[in-house]
N, C-alpha and C positions, 0 to 999 in steps of 0.2 A: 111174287115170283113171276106170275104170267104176265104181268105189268114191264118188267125188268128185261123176260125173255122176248116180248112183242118190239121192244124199243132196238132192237140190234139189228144191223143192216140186213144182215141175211136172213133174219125171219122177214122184213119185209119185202125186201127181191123175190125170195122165196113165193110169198105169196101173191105179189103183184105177175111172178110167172105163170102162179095157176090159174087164178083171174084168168090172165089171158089164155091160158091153153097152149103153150109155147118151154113146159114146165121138161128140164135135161129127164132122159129116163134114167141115171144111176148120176143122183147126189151125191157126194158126201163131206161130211159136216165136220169140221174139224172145231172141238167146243173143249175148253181147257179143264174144267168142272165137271170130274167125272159122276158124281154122286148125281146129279141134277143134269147129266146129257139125255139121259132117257124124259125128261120132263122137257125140256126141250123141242125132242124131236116128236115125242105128243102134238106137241104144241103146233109144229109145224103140221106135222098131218091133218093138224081140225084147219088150218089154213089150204092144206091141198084138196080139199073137198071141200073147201067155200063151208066149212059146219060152223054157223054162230054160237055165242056162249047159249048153254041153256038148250039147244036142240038137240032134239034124240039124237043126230050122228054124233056131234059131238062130245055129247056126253057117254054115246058106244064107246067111240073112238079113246074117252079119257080110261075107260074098264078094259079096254084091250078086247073089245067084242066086239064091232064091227066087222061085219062079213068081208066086205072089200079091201080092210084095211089089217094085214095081219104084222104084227109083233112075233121077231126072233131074236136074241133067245127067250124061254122065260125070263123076269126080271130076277136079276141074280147068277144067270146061269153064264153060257157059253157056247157059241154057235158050232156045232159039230158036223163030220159030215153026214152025219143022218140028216141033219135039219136041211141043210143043202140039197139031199136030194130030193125032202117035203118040198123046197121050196120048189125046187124045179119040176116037180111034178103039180106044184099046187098052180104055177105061173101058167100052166097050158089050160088051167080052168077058166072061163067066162066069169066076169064078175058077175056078182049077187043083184046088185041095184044100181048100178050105172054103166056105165061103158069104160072105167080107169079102175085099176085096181092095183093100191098102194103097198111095197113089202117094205115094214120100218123093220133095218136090222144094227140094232144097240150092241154098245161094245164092240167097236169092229174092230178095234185095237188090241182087242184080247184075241181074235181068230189066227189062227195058225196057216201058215201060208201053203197046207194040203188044202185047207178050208178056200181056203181064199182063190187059189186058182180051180177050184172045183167048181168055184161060182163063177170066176171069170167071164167065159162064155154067156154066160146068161144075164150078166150084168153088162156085157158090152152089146149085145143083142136079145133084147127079152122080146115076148110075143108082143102083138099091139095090145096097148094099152095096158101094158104092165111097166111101173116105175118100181124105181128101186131109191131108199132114201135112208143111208147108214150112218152113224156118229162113231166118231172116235176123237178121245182124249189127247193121243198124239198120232203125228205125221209118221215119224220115222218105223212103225209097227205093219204097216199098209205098205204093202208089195209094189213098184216101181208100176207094173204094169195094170196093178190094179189101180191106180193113181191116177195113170194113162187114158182111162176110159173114164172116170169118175169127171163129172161138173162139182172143182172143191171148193168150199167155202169156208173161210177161215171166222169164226169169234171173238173177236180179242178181247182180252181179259178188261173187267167191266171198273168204270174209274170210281174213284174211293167215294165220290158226291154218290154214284149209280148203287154203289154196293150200301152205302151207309141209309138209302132212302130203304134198300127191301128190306134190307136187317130192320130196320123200327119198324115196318108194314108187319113183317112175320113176327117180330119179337117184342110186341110195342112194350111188354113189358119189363126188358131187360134193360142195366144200366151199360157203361162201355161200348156202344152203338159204335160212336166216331172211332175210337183206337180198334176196334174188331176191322170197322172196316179200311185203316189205315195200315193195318199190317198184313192182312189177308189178301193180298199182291190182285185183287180184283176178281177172286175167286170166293164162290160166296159161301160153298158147304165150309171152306177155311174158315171164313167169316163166323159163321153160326160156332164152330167147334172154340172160337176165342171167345164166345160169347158165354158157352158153360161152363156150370162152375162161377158164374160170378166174375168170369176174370183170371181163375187160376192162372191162367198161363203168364198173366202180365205181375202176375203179385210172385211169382216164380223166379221170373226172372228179375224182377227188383232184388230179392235176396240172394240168386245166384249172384248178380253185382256187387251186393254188398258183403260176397263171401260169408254170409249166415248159413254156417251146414254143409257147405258145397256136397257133400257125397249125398245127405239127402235130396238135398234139393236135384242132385243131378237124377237118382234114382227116381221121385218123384216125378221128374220131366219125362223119363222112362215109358211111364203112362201116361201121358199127355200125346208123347209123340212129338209129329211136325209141327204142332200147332205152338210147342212151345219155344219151338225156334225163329217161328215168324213175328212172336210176341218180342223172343231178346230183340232182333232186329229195328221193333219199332221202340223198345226201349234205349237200346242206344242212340241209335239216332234222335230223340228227345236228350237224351243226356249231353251227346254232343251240340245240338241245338240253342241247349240252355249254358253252355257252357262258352258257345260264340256269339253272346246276345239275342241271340232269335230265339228267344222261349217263348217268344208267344204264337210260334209256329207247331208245337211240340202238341199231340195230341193225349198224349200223358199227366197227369196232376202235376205240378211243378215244386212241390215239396219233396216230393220223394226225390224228383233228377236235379234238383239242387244241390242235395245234402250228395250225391253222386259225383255229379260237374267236378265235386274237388277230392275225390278218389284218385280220378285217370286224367290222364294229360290229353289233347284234343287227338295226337300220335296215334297214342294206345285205344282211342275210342273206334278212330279209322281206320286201324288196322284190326278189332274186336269185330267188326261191321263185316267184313271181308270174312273172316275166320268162323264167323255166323251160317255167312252164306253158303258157307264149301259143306259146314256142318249139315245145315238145310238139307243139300243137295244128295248129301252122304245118305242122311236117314229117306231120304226119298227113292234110295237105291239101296233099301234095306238093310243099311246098317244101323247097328241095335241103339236107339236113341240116348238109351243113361252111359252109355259107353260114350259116344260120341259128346257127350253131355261134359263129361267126366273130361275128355280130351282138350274141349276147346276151351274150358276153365284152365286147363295147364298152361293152354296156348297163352291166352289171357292175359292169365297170372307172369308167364315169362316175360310176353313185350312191355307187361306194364315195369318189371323189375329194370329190363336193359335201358327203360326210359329214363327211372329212378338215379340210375348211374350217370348218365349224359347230364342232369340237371345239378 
């Protein structure tokens, strides 16, 4: 993972600006991978104190103890404006052991925009030598003007070769490596969640295709979540894959989307792919996954029938 996070432009800008000491006083880090932004922005901070692997700062810095270098919220929590005005009361302090003193504030896409302009000021003008270096998941949560002042950096979502090498680093012992990380849109906690379970999600939606059960199966997906949506995805596109000669593109076993290929007509698989995505997008915007699950089987099932009739 720290392999994966060190290779991305902005960790190393990032750090080639503290090298230099030319380092914006309010970053912030736009990283897609919310489970893994706070590891991340770790990571970045043992770069803005120059701390090598293995060094006491560094190793503070990974426990959330170094003096200079504080963490808001707790992990898990939510930056309120109590902590807002810790921070601003804590920014008028003299750092402990150097002359810079780093405030890493996680989840800024969960802060509420009393929070956010509470901090404003202080994030567009902090005392000397106080930085400010926030993560957030998405753009659109982050106030116009807190934007304004911010030096942003964008992550983009990391390629299937990138995601597929730290999945076997972390997981060397799981099988499904390649397909976890061809369906997990280059996000990697995705990645890991299509990896447990053996696969569930992908053996899921093989039988949602093959209409084994649909109401279970949709139910089952239920508890899986998004992960089982991003699984159809790369199951159909394999089915479609193998069904226009290019199955040896298909990161899927090719027994199972064989016996598939001659279900759905190439139409109905391209129009399944779409009707996926919207699903995807639905349960990402908290709609209840076995419902949505439930829907886009109907969907499914209808354009494959209107196909049925044209042939």
């Amino acid at each position: 993972m720290r392999q994966l996070f060190r290779s991305t432009t902005v960790y190393r800008v990032f750090a080639q600006s503290a090298a230099r000491g030319d380092t914006a006083h309010f970053t912030l880090v736009l990283f897609p991978d919310e489970v893994y932004l706070r590891a991340f922005l770790t990571e970045c901070a043992k770069a803005f104190f120059g701390a090598e692997d293995g060094s006491r700062t560094a190793n503070l810095i990974a426990a959330e103890s170094f003096s200079d270098c504080l963490f808001f919220p707790p992990a898990g929590g939510k930056l309120t404006a109590d902590m807002a005005g810790e921070i601003a009361d804590e920014s008028q302090l003299r750092p402990v052991e150097g002359v810079k003193k780093l405030f890493v504030l996680d989840a800024f896409h969960t802060v509420t925009p009393l929070v956010q302009n509470k901090l404003l000021k202080l994030l567009e003008e902090p005392p000397a030598g106080v930085f400010f270096l926030a993560g957030a998941s998405a753009e659109h949560t982050v106030l116009p003007t807190v934007l304004s002042r911010a030096n942003v950096r964008k992550v983009a979502p990391f390629t299937e070769a990138e995601t597929a090498a730290a999945l076997a680093r972390m997981h060397p012992q799981e099988a499904g490596v390649q397909a976890a990380a061809a369906a997990c849109g280059g996000i990697l906690s995705a990645g890991e969640r299509l990896l447990a379970g053996g696969g569930e999600d992908f053996r899921l939606a093989l039988r949602f295709l093959s209409q084994d059960d649909v109401p279970a199966v949709c139910r089952a997906a239920g508890e899986r979540g998004a992960s089982f949506f991003s699984a159809l995805r790369l199951v159909l596109r394999d089915v479609l894959l193998t069904q226009t000669g290019q199955g040896k593109y298909a990161a899927l076993p090719g027994r199972d989307l064989a016996a598939l290929s001659g279900k759905y007509p190439a139409g109905v698989l391209t129009a399944a792919l779409s009707f996926s995505a919207e699903a995807e997008r639905d349960v990402a915007f908290h709609s209840n996954p076995a419902q949505a699950a439930l829907s886009l089987a109907l969907r499914i099932q209808k354009e494959r029938e209107q196909w049925q009739k044209l042939s």
